[in-house]
C-alpha positions as CSV (number, residue, x, y, z in Angstrom):
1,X,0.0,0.0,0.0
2,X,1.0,3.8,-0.3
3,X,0.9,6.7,1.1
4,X,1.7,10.1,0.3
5,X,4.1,11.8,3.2
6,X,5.5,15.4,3.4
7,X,4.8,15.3,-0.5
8,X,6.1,12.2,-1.7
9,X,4.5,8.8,-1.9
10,X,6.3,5.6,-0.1
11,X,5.0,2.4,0.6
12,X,3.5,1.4,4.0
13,X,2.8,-1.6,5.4
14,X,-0.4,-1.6,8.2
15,X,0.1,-2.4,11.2
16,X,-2.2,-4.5,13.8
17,X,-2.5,-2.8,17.7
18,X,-4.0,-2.9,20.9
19,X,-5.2,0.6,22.4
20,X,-3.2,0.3,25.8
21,X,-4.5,4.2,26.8
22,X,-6.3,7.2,24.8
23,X,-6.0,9.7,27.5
24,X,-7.3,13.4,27.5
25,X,-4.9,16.6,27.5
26,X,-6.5,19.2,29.2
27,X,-6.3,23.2,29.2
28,X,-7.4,25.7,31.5
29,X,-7.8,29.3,29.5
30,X,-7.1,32.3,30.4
31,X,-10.6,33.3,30.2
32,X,-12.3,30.6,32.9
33,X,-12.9,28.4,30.2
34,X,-11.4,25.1,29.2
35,X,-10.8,22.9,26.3
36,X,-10.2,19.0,26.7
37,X,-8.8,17.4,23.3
38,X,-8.3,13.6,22.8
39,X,-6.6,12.1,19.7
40,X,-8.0,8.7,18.5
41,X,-5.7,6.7,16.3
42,X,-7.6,4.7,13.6
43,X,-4.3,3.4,11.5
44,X,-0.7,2.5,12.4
45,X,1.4,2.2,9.8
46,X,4.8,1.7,9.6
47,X,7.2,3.5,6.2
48,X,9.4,1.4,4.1
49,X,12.2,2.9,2.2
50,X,12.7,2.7,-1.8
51,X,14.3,-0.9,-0.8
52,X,10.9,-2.5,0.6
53,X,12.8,-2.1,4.0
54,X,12.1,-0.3,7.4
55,X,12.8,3.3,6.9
56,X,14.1,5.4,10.1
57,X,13.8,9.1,10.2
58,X,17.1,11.2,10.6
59,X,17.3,10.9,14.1
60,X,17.7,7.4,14.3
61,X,14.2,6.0,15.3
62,X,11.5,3.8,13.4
63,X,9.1,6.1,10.9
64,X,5.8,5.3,11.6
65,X,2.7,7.0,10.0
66,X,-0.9,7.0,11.1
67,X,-4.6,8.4,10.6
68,X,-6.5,9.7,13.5
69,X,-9.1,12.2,14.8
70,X,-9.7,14.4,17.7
71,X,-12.4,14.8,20.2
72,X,-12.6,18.2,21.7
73,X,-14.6,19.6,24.4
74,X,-14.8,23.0,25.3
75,X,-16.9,24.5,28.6
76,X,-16.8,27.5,29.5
């Protein structure tokens, strides 16, 4: 399968998971309010270089892609 990523497309292969945690990040504004935002991964998938292989990013760990959404809450 591929992707397109920071403009140029590479092949993926999908990756199977287990949610382990989705927690909530949560900010106070200045204002009184507050937002509470929660990102839900859909996909995992990790990039292969131009050699079907693993591809790592510069800094020396794995390059993984993945789709997701975000809840948001606001009060306030």
């Amino acid at each position: 399968m591929k992707l397109t990523l920071n403009g140029k497309e590479q092949e993926v292969i999908e990756l199977d998971y287990e949610i382990k945690r989705e927690d909530w990040n949560e900010y106070i504004l200045l204002d009184g309010g507050s937002v509470r935002v929660r990102l839900l991964v859909s996909k995992i998938y990790r990039v292969l270089d131009d050699n079907g292989q693993p591809a790592w990013n510069e800094d020396g760990s794995p390059y993984f892609a993945i789709t997701s959404g975000n809840v948001v809450v606001s009060k306030g």
